[in-house]
C-alpha positions in Angstrom: -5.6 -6.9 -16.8 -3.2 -5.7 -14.4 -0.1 -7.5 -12.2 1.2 -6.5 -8.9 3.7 -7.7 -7.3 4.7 -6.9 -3.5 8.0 -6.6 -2.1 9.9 -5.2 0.8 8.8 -7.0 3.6 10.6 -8.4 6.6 11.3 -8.4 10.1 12.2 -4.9 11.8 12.5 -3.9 15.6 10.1 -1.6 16.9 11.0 2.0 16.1 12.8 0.9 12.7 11.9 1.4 8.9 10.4 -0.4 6.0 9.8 0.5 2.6 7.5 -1.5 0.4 7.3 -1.3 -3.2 4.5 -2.8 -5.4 5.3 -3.2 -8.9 2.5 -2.7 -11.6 2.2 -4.4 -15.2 -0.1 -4.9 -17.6 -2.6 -2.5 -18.4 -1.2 0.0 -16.6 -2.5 2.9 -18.7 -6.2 2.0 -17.6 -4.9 2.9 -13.3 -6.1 5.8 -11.9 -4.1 5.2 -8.4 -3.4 2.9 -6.1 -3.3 1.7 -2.7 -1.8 -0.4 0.3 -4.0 -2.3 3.0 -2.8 -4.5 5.9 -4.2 -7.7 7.5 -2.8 -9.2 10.6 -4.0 -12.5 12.2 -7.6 -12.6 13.0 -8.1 -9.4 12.2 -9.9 -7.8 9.1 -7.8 -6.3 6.3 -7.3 -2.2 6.7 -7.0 0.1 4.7 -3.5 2.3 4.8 -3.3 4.6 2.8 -4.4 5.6 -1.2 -2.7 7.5 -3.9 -3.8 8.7 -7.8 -1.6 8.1 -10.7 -0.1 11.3 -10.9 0.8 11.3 -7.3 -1.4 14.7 -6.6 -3.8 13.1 -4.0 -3.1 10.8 -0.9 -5.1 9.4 1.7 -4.2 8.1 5.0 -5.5 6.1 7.7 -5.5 7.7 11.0 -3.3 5.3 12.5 -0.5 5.7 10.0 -0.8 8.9 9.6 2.2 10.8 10.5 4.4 7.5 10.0 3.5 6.2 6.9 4.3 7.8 3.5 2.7 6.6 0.0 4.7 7.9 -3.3 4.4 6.7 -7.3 6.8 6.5 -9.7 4.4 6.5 -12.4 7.1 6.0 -15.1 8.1 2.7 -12.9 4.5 2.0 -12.6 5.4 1.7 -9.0 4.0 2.4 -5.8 5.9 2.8 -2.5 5.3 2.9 0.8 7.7 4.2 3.8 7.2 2.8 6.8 8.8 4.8 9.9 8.4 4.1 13.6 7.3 1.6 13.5 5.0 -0.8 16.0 4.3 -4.0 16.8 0.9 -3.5 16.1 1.8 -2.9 12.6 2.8 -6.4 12.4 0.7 -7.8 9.5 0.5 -8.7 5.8 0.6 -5.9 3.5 -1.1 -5.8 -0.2 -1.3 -3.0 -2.8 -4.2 -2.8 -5.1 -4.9 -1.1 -8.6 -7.9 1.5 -8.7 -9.3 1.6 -12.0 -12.2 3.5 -11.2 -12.1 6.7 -9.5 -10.4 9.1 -11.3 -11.1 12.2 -8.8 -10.2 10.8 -5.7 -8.2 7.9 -3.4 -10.5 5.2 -2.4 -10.1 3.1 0.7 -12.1 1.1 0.5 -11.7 -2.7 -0.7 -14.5 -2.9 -2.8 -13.4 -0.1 -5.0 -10.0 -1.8 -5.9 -10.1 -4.2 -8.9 -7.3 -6.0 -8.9 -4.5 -6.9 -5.7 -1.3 -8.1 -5.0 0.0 -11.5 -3.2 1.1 -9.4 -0.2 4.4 -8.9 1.8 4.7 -10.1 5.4 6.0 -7.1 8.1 6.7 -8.0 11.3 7.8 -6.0 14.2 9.3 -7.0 17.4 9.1 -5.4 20.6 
């Protein structure tokens, strides 16, 4: 079994900063990565962006690439993610998810993620 928990959230002004963190615990030693999606109002939850256990590999959306930034502090069994310039349109709730079965790549999908967090509420004004 694995825990995450979500933090970080908050209310920013367009062109501002967030970092989220996503604590892991449990049976940690089983991860192979993990990985941060988004789901705003009516809308269908996204993948962000993916990262491996070691920290080697990332993947990105398209839209947050450039903007976003995914790290690991594997000996924190924590997973960040940096949030610059940022939009209105990135206005949603963000969850992490453990991967704990792909060890040679990042998933982005949400079937290939076993276990998630609560999620963290960003919201950007204009």
């Amino acid at each position: 079994q694995v825990q995450l928990v979500e933090s970080g959230g908050g209310l920013v002004q367009a062109g501002g900063s967030l970092r989220l963190s996503c604590a892991a615990s449990g049976r940690t030693f089983s991860m192979y990565g993990m990985g941060w999606f988004r789901q705003a109002p009516g809308k269908e939850r996204e993948f962000v962006a993916s990262i491996n256990w070691s920290g080697s590999r990332t993947t990105y959306a398209d839209a947050m690439k450039g903007r976003f930034t995914i790290s690991i502090d594997n000996a924190k069994n924590t997973v960040y993610l940096q949030m610059n310039s940022l939009k209105p349109e990135d206005t949603a709730v963000y969850y992490c998810a453990a991967d704990l079965r792909t060890p040679w790549r990042t998933p982005m999908n949400i079937w290939e993620y076993e276990y998630w967090g609560q999620g963290t509420q960003v919201t950007v004004s204009s």
